[in-house]
Biopython code that builds the backbone (N, CA, C, O; Angstrom):
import numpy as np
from Bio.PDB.StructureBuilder import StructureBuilder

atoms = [
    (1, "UNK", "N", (-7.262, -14.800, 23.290)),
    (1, "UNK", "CA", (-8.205, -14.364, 24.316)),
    (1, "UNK", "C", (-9.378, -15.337, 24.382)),
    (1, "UNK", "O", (-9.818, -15.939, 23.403)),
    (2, "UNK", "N", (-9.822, -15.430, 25.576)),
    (2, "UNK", "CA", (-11.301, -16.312, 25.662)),
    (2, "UNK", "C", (-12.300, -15.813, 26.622)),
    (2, "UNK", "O", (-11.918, -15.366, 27.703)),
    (3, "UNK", "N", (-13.238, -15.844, 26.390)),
    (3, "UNK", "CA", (-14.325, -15.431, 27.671)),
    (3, "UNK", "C", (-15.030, -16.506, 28.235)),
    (3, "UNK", "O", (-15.028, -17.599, 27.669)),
    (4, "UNK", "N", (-15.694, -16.300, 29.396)),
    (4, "UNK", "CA", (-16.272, -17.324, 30.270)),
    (4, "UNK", "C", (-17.134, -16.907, 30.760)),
    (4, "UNK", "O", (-17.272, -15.721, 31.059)),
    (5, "UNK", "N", (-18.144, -18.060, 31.012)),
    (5, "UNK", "CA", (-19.398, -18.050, 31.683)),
    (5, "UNK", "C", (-20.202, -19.464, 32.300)),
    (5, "UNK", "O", (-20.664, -20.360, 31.594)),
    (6, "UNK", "N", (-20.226, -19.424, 33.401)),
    (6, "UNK", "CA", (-20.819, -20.114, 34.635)),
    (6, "UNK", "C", (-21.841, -20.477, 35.268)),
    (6, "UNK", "O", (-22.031, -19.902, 36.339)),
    (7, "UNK", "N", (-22.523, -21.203, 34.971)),
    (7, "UNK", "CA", (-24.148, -21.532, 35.858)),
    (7, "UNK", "C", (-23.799, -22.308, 36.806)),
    (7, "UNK", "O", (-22.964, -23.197, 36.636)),
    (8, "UNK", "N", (-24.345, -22.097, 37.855)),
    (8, "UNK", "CA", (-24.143, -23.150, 39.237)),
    (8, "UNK", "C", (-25.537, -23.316, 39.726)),
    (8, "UNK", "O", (-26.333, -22.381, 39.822)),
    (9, "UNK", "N", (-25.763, -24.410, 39.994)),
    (9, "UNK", "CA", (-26.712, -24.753, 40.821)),
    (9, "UNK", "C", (-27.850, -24.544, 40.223)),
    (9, "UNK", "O", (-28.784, -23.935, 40.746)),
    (10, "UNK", "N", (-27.861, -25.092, 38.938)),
    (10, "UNK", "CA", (-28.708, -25.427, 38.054)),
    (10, "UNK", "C", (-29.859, -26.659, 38.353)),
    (10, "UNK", "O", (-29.314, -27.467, 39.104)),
    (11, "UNK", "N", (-30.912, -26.985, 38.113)),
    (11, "UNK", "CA", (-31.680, -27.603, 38.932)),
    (11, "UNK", "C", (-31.747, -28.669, 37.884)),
    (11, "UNK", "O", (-32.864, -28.743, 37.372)),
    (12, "UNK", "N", (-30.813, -29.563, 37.396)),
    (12, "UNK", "CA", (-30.817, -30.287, 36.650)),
    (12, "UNK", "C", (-29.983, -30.904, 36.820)),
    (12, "UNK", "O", (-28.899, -30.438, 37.173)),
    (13, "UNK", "N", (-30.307, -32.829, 36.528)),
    (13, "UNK", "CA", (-29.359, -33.488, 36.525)),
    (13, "UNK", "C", (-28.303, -33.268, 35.327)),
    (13, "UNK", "O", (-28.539, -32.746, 34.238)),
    (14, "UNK", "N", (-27.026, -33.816, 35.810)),
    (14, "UNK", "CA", (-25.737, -33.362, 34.715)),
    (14, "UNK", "C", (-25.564, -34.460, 33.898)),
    (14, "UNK", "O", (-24.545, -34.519, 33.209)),
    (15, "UNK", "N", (-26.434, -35.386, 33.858)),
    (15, "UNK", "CA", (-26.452, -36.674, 33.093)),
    (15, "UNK", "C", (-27.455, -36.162, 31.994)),
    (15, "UNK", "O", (-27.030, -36.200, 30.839)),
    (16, "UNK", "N", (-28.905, -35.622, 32.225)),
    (16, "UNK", "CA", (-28.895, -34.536, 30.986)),
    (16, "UNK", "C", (-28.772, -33.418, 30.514)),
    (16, "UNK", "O", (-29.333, -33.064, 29.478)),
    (17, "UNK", "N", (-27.839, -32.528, 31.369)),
    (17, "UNK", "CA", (-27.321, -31.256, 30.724)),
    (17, "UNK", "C", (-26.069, -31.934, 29.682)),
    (17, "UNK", "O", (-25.973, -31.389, 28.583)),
    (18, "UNK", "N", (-25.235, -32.943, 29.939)),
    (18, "UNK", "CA", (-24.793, -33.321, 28.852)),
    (18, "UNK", "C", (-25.031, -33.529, 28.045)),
    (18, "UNK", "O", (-24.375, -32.909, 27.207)),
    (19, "UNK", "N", (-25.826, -34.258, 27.604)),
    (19, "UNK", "CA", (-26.867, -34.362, 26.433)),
    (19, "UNK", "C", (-26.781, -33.234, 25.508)),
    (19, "UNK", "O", (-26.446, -33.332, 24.327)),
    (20, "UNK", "N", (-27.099, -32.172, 26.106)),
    (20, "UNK", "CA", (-27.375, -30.964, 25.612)),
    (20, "UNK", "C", (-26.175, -30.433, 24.826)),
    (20, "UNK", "O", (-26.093, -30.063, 23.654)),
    (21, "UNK", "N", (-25.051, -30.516, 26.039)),
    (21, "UNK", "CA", (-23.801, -29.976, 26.201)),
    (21, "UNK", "C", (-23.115, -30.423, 25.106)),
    (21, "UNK", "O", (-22.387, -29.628, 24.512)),
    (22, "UNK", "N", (-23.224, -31.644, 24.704)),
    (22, "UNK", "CA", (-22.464, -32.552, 23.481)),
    (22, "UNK", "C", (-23.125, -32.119, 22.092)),
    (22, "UNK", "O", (-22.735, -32.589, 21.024)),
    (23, "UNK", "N", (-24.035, -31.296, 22.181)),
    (23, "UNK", "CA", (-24.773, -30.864, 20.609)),
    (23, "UNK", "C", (-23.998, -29.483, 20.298)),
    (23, "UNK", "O", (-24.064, -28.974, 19.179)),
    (24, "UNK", "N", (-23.514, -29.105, 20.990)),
    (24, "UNK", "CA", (-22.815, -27.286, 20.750)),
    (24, "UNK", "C", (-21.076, -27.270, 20.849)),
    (24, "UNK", "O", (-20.278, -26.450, 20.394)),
    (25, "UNK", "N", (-20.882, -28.365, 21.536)),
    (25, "UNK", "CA", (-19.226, -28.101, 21.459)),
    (25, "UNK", "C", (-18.533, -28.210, 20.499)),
    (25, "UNK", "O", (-18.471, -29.306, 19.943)),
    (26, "UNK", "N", (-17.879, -27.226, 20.063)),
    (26, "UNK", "CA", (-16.895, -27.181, 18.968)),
    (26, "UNK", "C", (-17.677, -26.071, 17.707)),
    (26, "UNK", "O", (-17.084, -25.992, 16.631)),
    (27, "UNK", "N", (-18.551, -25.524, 17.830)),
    (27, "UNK", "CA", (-19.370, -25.181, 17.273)),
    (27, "UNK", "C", (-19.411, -23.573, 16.981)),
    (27, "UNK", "O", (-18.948, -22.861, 17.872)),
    (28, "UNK", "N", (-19.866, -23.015, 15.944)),
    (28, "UNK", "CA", (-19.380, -21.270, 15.870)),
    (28, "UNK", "C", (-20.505, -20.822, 17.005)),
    (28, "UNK", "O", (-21.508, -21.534, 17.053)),
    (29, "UNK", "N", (-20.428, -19.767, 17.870)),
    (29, "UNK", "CA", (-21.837, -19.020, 18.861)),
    (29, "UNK", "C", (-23.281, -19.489, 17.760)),
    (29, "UNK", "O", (-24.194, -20.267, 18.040)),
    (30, "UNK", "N", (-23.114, -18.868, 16.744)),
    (30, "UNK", "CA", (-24.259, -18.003, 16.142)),
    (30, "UNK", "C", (-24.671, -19.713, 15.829)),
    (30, "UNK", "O", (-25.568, -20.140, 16.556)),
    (31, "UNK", "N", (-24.226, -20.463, 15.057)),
    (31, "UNK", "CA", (-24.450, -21.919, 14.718)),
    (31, "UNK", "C", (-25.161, -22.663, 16.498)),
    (31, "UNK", "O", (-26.308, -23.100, 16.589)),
    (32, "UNK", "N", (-24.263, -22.635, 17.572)),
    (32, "UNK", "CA", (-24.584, -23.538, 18.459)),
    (32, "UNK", "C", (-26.018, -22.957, 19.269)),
    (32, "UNK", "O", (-26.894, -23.647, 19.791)),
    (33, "UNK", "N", (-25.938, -21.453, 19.184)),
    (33, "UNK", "CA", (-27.644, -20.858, 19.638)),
    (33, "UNK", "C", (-28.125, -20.970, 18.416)),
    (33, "UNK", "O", (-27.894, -19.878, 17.897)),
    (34, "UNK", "N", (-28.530, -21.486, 17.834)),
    (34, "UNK", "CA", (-29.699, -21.716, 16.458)),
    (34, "UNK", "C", (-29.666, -23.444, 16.715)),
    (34, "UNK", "O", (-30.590, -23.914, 16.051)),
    (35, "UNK", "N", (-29.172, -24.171, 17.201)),
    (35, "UNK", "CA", (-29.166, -25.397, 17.289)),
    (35, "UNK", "C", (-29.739, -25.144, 19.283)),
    (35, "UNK", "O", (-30.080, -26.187, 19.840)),
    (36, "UNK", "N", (-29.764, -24.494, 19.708)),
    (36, "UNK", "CA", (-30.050, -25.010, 21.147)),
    (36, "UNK", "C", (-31.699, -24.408, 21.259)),
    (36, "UNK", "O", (-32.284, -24.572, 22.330)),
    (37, "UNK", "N", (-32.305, -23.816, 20.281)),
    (37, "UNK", "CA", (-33.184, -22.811, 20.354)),
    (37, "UNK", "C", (-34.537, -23.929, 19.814)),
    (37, "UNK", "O", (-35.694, -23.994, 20.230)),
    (38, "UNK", "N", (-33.913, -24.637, 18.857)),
    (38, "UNK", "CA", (-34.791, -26.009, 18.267)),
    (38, "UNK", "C", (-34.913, -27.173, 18.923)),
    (38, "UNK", "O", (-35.449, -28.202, 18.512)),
    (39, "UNK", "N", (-34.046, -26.840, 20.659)),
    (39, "UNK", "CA", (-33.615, -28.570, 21.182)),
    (39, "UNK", "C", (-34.940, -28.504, 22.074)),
    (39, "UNK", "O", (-35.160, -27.694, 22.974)),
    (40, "UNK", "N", (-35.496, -29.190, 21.778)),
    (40, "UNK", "CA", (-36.581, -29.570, 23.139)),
    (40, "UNK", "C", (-36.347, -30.457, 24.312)),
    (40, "UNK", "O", (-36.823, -31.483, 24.798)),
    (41, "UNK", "N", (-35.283, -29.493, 24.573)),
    (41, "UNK", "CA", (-34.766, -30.179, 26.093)),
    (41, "UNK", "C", (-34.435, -29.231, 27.198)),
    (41, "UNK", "O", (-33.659, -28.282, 27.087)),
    (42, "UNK", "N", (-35.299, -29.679, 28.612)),
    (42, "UNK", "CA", (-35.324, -28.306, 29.376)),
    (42, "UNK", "C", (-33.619, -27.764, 30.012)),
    (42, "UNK", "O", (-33.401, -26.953, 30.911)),
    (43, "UNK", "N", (-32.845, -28.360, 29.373)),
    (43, "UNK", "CA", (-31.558, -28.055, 29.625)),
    (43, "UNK", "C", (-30.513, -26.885, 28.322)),
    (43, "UNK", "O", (-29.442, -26.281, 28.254)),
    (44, "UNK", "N", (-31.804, -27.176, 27.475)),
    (44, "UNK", "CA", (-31.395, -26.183, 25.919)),
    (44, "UNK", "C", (-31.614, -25.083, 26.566)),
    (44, "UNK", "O", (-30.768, -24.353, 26.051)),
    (45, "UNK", "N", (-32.135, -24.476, 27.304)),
    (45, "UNK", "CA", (-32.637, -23.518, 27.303)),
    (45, "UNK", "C", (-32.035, -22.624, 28.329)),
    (45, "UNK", "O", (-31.985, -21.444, 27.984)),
    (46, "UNK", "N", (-31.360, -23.030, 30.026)),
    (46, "UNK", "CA", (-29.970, -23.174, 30.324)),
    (46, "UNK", "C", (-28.680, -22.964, 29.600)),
    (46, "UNK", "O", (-27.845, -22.131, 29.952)),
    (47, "UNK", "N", (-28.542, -23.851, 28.453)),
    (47, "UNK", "CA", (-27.307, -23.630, 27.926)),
    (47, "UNK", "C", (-27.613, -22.502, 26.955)),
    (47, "UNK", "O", (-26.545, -22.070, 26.521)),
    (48, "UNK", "N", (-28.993, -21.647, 26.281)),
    (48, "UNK", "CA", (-28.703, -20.898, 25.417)),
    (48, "UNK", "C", (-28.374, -19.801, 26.087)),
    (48, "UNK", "O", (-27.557, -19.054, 25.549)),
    (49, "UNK", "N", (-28.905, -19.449, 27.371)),
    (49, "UNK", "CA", (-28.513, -18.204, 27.953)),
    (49, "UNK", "C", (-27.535, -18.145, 28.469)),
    (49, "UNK", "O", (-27.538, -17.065, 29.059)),
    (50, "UNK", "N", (-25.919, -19.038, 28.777)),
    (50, "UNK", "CA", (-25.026, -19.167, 29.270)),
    (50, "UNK", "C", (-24.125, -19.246, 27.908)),
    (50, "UNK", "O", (-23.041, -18.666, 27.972)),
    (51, "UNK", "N", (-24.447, -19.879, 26.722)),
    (51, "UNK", "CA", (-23.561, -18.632, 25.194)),
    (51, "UNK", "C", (-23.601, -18.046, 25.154)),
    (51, "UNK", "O", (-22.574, -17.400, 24.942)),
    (52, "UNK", "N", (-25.066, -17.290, 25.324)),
    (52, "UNK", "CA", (-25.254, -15.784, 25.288)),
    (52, "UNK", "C", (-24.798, -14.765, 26.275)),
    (52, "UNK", "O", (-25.051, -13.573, 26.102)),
    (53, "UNK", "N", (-24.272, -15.112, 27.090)),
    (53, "UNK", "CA", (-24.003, -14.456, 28.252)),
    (53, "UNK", "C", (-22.626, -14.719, 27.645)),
    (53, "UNK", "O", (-22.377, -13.661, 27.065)),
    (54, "UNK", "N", (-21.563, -15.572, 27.452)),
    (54, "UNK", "CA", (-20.547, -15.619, 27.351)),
    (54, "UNK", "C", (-19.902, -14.585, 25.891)),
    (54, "UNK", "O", (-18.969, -13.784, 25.864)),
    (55, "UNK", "N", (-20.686, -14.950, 24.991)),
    (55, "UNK", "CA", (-20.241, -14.351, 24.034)),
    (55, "UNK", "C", (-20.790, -12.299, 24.308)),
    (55, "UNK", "O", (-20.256, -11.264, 23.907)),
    (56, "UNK", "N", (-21.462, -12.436, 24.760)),
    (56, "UNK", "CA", (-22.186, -10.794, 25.861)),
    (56, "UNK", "C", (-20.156, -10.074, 26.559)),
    (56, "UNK", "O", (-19.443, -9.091, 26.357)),
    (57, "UNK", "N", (-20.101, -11.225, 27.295)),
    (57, "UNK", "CA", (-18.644, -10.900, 28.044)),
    (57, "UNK", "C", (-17.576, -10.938, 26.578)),
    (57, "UNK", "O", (-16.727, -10.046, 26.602)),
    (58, "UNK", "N", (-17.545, -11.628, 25.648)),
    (58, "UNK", "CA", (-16.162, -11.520, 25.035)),
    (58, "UNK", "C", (-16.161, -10.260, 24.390)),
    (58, "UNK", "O", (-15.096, -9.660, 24.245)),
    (59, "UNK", "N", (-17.845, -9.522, 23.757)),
    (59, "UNK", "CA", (-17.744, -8.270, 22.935)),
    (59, "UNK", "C", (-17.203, -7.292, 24.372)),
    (59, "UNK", "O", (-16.071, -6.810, 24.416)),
    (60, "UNK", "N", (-18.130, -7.132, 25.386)),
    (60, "UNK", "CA", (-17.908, -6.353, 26.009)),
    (60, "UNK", "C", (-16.325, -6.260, 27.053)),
    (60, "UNK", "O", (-15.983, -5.225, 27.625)),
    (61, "UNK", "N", (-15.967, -6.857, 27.078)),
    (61, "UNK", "CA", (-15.199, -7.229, 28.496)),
    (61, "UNK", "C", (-13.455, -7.181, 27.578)),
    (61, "UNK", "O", (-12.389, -6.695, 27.955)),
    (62, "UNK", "N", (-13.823, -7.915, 26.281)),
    (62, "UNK", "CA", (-12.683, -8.454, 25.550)),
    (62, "UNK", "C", (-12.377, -7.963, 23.835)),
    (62, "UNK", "O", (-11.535, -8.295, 23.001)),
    (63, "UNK", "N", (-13.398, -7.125, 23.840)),
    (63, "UNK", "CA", (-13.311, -6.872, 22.804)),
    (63, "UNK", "C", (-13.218, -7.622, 21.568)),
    (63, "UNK", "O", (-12.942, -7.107, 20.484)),
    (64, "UNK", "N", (-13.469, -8.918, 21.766)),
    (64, "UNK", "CA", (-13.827, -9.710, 20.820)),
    (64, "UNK", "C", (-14.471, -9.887, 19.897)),
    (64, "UNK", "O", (-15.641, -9.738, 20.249)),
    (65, "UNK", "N", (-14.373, -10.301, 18.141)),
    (65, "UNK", "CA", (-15.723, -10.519, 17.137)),
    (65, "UNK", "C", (-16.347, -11.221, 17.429)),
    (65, "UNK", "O", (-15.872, -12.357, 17.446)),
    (66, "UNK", "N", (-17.543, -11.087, 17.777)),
    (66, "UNK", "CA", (-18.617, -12.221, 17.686)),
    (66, "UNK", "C", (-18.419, -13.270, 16.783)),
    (66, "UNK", "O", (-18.135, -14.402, 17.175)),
    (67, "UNK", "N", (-18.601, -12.863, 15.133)),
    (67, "UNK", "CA", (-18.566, -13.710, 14.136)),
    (67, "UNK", "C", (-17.255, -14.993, 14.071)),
    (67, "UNK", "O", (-17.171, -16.029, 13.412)),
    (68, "UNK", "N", (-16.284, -14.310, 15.148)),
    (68, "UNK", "CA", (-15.248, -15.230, 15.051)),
    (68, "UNK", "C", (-15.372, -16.226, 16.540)),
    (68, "UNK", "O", (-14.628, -17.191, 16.719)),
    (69, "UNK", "N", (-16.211, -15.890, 17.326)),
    (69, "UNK", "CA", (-16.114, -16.906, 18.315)),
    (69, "UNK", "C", (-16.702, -18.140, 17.933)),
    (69, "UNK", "O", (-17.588, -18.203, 17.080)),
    (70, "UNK", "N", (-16.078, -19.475, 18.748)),
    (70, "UNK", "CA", (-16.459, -20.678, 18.484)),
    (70, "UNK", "C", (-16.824, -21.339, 20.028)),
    (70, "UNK", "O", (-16.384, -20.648, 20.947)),
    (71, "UNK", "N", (-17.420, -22.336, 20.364)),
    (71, "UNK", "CA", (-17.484, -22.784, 21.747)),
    (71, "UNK", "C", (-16.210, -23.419, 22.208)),
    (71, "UNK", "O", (-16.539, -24.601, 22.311)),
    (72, "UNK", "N", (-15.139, -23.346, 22.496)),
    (72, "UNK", "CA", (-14.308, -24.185, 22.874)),
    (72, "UNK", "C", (-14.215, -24.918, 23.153)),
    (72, "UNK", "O", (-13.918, -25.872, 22.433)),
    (73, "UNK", "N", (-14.494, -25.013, 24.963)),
    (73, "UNK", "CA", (-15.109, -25.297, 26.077)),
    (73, "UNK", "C", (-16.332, -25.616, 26.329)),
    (73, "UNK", "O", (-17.116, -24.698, 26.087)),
    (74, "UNK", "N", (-16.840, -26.652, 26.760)),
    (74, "UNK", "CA", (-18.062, -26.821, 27.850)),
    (74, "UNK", "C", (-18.579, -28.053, 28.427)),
    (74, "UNK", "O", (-18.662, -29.100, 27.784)),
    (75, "UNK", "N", (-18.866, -27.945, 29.432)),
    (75, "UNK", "CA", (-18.651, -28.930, 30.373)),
    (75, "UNK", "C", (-20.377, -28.967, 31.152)),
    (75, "UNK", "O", (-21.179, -28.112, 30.778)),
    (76, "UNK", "N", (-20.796, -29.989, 32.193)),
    (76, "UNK", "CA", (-21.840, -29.812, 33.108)),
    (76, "UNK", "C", (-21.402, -30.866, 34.305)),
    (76, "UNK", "O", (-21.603, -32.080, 34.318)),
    (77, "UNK", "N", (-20.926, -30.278, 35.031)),
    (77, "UNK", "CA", (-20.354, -31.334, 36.279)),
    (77, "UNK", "C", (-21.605, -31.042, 37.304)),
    (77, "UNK", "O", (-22.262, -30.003, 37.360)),
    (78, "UNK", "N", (-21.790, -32.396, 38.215)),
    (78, "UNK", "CA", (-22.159, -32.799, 39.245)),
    (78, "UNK", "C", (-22.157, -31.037, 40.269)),
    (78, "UNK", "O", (-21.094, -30.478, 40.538)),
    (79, "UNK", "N", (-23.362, -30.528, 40.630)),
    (79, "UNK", "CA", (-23.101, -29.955, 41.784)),
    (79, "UNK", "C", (-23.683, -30.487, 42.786)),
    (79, "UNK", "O", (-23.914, -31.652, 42.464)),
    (80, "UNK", "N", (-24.230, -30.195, 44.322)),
    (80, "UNK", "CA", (-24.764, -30.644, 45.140)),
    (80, "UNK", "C", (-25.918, -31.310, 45.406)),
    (80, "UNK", "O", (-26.691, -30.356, 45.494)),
    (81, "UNK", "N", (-26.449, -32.097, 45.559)),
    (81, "UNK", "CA", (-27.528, -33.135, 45.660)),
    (81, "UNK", "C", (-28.322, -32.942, 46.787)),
    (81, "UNK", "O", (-27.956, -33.168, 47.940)),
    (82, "UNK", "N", (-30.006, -32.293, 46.260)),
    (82, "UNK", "CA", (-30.368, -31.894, 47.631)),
    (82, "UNK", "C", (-31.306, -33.329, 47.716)),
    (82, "UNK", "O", (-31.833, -33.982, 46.815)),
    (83, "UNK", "N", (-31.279, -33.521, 49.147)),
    (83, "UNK", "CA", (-32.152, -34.920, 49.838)),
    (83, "UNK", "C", (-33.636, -34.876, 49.944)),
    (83, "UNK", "O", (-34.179, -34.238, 50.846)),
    (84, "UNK", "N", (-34.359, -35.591, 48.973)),
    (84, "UNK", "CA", (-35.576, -35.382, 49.830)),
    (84, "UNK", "C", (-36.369, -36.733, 50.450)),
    (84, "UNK", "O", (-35.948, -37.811, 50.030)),
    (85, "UNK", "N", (-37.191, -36.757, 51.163)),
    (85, "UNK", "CA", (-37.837, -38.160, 51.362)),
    (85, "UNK", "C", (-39.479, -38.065, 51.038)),
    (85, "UNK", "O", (-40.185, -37.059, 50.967)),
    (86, "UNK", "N", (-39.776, -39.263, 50.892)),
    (86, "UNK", "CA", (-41.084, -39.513, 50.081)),
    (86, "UNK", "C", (-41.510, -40.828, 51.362)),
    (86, "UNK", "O", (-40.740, -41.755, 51.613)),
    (87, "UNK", "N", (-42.530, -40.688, 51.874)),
    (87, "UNK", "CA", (-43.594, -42.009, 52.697)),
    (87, "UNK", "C", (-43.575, -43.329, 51.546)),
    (87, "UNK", "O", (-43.504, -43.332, 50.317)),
    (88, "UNK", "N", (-43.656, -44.234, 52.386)),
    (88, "UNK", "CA", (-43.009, -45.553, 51.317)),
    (88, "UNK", "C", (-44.144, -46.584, 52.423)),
    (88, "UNK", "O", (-44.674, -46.078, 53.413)),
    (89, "UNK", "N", (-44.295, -47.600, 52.148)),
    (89, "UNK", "CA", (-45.470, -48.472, 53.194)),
    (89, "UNK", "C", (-44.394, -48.923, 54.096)),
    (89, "UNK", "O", (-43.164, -48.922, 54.055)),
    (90, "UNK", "N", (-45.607, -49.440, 55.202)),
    (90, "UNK", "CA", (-45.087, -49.590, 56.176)),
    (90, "UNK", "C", (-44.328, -48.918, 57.319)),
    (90, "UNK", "O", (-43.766, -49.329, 58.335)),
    (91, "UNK", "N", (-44.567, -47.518, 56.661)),
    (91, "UNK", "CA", (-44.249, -46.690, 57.521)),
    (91, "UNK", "C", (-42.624, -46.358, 57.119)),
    (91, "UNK", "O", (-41.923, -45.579, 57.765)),
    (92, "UNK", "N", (-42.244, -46.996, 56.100)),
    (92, "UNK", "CA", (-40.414, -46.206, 55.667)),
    (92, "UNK", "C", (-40.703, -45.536, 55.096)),
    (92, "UNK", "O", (-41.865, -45.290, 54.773)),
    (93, "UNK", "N", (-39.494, -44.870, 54.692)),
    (93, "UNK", "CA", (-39.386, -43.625, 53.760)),
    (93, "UNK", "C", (-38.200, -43.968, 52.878)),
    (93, "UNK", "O", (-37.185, -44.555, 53.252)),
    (94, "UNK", "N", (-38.488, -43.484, 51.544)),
    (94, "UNK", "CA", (-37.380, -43.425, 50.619)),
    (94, "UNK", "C", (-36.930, -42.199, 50.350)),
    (94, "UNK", "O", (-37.760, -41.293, 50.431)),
    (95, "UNK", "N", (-35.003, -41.723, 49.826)),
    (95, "UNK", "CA", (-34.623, -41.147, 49.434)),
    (95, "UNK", "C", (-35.332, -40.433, 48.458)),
    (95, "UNK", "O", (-36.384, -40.961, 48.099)),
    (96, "UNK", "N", (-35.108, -39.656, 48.079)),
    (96, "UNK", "CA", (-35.352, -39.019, 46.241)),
    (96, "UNK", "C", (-34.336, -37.751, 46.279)),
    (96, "UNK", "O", (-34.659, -36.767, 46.945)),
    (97, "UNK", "N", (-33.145, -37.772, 45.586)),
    (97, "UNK", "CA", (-32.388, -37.343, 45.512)),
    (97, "UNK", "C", (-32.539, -36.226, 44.071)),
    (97, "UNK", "O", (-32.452, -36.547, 42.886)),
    (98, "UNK", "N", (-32.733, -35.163, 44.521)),
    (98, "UNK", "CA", (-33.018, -33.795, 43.557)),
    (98, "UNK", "C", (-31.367, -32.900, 43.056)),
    (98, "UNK", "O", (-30.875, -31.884, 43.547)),
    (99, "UNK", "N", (-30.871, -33.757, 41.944)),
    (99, "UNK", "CA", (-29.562, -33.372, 41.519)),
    (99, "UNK", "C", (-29.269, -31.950, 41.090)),
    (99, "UNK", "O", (-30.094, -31.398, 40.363)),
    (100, "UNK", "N", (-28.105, -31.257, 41.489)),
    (100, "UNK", "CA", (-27.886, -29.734, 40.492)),
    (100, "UNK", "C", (-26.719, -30.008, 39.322)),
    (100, "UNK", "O", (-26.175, -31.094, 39.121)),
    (101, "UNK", "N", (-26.497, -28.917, 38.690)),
    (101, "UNK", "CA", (-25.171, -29.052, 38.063)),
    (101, "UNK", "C", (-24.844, -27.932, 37.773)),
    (101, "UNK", "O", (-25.664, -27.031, 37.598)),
    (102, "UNK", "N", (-23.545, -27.785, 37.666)),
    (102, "UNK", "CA", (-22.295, -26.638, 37.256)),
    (102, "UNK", "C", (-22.664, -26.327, 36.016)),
    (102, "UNK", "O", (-21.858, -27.170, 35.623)),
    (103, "UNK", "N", (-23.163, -25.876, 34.932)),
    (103, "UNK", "CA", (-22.337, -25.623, 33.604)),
    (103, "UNK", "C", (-21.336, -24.234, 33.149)),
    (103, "UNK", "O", (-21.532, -23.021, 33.225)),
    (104, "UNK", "N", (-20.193, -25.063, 32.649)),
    (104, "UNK", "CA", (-19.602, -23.553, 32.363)),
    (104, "UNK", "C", (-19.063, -23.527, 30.640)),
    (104, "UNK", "O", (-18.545, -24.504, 30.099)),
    (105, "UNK", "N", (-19.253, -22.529, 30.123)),
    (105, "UNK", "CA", (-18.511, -22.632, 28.901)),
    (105, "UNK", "C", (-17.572, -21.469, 28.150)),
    (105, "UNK", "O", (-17.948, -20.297, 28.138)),
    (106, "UNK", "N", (-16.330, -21.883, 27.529)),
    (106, "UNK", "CA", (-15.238, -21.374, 27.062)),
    (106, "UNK", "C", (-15.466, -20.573, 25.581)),
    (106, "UNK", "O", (-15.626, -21.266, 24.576)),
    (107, "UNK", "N", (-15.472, -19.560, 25.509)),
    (107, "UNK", "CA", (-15.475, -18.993, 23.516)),
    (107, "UNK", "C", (-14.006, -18.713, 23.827)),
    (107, "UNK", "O", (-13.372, -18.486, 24.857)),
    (108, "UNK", "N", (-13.746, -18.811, 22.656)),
    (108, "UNK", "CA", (-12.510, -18.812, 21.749)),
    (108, "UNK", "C", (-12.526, -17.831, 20.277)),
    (108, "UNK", "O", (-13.152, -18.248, 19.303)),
    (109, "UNK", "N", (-11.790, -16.520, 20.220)),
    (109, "UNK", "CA", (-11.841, -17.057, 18.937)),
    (109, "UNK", "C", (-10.692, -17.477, 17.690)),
    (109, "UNK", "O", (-9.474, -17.293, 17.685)),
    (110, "UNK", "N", (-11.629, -18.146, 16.589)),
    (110, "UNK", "CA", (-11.047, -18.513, 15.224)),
    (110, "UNK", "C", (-9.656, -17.617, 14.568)),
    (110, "UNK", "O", (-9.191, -17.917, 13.469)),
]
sb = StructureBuilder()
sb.init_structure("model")
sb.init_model(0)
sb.init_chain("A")
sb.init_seg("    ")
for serial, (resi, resn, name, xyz) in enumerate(atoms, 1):
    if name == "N":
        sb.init_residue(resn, " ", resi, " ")
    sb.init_atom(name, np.array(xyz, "f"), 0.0, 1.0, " ", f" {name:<3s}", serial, name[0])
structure = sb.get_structure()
């Protein structure tokens, strides 16, 4: 059995929700939220409530041990890129491109 859980349209680039994402995978729940809780990264904080939510669904939904879940799964893909423009001299304007991302992650358990 495995449970799942999904953030979309997260207001963060996925170049550093990975970051994040690569410190917890493979990791027991209780181990990877005690490691995301110390990360001073505004993407730790995203990923702690999306374990917690997941491992929330495996007791409830799946009847699963907590103590035995591990992260399987987890990923932060590219979501939609909102456009913005900024006054630049001469009267142009530049892009500034305000990135989202997907994260989703897999428990498993042991």
């Amino acid at each position: 059995m495995e449970a799942k859980a999904i953030a979309r349209y997260i207001r963060i680039a996925p170049r550093k929700a990975q970051l994040v994402v690569d410190l917890v995978r493979g990791k027991r729940v209780d181990e990877a939220l005690a490691i995301l809780k110390f990360t001073p990264k505004a993407a730790a904080q995203v990923v702690y409530k999306l374990i917690y939510s997941a491992a929330a669904n495996a007791e409830n939904n799946h009847d699963l041990d907590r103590e035995k879940l591990f992260v399987a799964e987890i990923y932060a893909n590219q979501g939609p890129t909102m456009k913005r423009f900024r006054p630049r001299a001469m009267g142009r304007a530049t892009t500034i491109r305000k990135r989202t991302s997907h994260i989703g992650v897999v428990l498993k358990e042991k």
